[in-house]
C-alpha positions in Angstrom: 119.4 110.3 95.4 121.8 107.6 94.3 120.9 105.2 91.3 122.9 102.0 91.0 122.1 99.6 87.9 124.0 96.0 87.7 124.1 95.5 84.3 126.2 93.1 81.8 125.7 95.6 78.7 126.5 99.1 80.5 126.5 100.6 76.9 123.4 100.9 76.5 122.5 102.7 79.2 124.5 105.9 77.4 122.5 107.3 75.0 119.5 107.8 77.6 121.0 108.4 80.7 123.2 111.4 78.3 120.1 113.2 76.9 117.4 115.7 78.3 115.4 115.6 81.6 117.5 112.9 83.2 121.0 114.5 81.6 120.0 117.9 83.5 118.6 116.5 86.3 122.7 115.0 87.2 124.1 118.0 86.1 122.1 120.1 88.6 123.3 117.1 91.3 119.6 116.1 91.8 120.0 112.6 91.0 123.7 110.4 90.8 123.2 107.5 88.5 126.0 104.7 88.5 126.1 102.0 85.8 127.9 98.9 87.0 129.2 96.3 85.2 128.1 93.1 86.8 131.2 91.2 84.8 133.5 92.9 86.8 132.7 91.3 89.8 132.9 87.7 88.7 135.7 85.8 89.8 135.5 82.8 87.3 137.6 83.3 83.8 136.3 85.0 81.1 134.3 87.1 83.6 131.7 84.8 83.2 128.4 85.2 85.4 126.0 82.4 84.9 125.9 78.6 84.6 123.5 75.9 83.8 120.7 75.6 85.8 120.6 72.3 88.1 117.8 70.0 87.4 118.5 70.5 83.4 116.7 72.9 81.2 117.3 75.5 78.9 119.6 78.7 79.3 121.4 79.5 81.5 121.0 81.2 85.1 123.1 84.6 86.7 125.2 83.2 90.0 124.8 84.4 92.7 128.5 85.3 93.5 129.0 88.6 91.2 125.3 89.4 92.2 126.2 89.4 96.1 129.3 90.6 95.8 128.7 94.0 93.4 125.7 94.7 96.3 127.4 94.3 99.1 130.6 96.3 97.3 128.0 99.2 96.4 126.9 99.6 100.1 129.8 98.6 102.1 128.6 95.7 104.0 127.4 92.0 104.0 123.9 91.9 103.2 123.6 88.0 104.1 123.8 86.4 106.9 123.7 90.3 108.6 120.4 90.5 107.9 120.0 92.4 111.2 121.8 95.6 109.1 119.8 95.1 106.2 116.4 95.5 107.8 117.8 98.4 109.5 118.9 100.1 106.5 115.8 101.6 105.3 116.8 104.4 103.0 118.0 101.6 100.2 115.8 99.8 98.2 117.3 96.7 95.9 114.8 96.2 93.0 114.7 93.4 90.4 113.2 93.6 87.3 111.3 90.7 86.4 107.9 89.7 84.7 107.2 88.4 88.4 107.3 91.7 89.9 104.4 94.8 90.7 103.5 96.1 87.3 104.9 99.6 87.5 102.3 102.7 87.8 102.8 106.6 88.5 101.2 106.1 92.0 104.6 103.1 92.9 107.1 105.7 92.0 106.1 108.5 94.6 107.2 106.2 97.1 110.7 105.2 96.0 111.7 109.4 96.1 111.9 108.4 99.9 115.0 106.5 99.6 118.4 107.6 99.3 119.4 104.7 97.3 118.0 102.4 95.1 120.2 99.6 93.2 118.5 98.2 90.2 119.2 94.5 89.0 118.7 94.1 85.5 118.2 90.0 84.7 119.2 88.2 81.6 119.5 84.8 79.9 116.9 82.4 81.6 116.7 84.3 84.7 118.7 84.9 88.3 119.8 82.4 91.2 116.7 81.8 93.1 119.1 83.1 96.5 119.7 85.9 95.0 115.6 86.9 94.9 115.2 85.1 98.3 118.0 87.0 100.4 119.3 90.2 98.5 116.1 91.3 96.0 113.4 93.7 98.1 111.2 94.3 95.5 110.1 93.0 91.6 109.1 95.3 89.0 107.8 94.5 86.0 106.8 97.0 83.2 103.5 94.7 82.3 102.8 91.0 81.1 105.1 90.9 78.5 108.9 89.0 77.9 111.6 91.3 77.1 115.7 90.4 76.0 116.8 91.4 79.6 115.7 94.3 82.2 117.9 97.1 80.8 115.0 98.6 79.0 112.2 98.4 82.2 115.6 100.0 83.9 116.1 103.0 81.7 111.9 103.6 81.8 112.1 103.5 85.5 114.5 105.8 86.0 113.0 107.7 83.3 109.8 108.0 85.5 111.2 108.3 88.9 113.6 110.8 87.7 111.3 113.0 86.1 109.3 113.2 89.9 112.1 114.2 91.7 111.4 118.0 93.0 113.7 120.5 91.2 114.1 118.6 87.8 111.0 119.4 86.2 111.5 123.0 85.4 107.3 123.4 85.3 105.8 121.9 89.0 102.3 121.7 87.4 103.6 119.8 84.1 104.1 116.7 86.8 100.9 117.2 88.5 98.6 117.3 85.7 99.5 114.4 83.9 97.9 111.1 82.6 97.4 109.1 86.1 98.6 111.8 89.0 94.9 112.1 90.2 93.6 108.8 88.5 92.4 109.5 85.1 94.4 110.1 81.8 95.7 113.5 80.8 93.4 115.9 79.1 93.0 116.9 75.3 96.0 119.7 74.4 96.0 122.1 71.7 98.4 125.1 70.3 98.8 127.2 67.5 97.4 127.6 65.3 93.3 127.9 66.3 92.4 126.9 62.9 94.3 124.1 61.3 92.8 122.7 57.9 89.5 123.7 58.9 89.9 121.4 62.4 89.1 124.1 64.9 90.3 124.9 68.6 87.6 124.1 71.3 86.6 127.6 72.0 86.1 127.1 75.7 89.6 127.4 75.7 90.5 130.6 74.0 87.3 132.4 76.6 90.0 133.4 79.5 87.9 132.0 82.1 90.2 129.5 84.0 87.0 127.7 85.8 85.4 127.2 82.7 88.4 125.4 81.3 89.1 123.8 84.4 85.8 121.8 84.0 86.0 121.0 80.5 89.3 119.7 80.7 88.2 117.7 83.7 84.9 116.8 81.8 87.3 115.5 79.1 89.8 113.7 81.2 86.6 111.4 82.6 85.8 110.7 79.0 88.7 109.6 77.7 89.8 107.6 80.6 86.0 105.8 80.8 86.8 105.2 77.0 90.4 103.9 77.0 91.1 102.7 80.4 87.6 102.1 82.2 89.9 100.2 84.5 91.0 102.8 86.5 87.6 104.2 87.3 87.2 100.9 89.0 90.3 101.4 91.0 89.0 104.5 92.4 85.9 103.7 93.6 
């Protein structure tokens, strides 16, 4: 899988895409992640990329020119008017981050591991061309109903996530398909070493060996703490 992000601070992309799971993950050639800078592709001086927006108002807005134009450079052909090829070409997805979009769940990201590409626009300022949404965007993410400084930071956590579900770069199989929200309900309680910790004990269904038995207790516990904390999902699987 390839991962393109347009972004107008590629720095800090760095520190995260450097580090741990998603570090190993392009090392073993699992995953290619490609940071653009969308300054590169403007045209005007100063590299400049946005403009006031018409009808007055505050901020300014992206252009659509370096947006188009680092797309259509990434892929290797006009996405508008050819939008004959771009409905063909199914194994790309173009996403934009946005407060507008999906909010972003564990059961969303199984289905982008079925493309080949996905190129990730990352907003700023007051927000993008409306043309650009219209005839290049596919799909809007947002990370919940919240405003953030631009969409660098839902970028990094979705490739984060998505990254993490690709087969091969999670060392541990069942460490993905236990967690909080793979089957609907939130994670269960852990516990390690030692059994005895300041007098706060280890359930001792756990330390019996019998696998059923824990099974159903950690099940048990699962229920309860997602009908305590998120109730709402209970709902959604009914």
């Amino acid at each position: 899988m390839i991962i393109d992000v347009l972004t107008i601070f590629p720095g800090v992309f760095s520190p995260i895409l450097g580090e741990s799971i998603i570090k190993r993950a392009q090392e073993k050639g699992l995953v290619k992640i490609i940071i653009h800078n969308l300054r590169d592709y403007s045209k005007l001086a100063h590299r400049k990329i946005d403009a006031p927006s018409y009808g007055g108002g505050p901020g300014m807005v992206i252009r659509p020119e370096p947006v188009f134009d680092a797309v259509e450079s990434i892929l290797g052909y006009s996405l508008y008017p050819n939008q004959e090829k771009k409905e063909k070409d199914n194994k790309k997805r173009i996403i934009f981050f946005t407060p507008q979009g999906k909010i972003l769940n564990q059961r969303m990201v199984k289905g982008y591991l079925e493309f080949n590409r996905l190129i990730l626009l990352t907003g700023r300022y007051e927000g993008i061309d409306e043309r650009i949404r219209e005839y290049l965007v596919e799909e809007e993410i947002s990370l919940g109903d919240y405003i953030l400084s631009g969409g660098e930071l839902p970028a990094m956590v979705f490739i984060d996530v998505l990254v993490r579900c690709i087969p091969g770069v999670v060392s541990c199989r069942d460490s993905i398909v236990k967690e909080s929200f793979h089957n609907g309900y939130l994670d269960y309680p852990h516990y390690t070493r030692p059994r005895v910790f300041r007098g706060l004990r280890v359930p001792e269904v756990l330390l019996c060996g019998d696998h059923k038995k824990i099974e159903e207790w950690r099940k048990k516990k699962a229920i309860e703490l997602t009908k305590k904390v998120r109730p709402d999902l209970l709902e959604e699987k009914k």
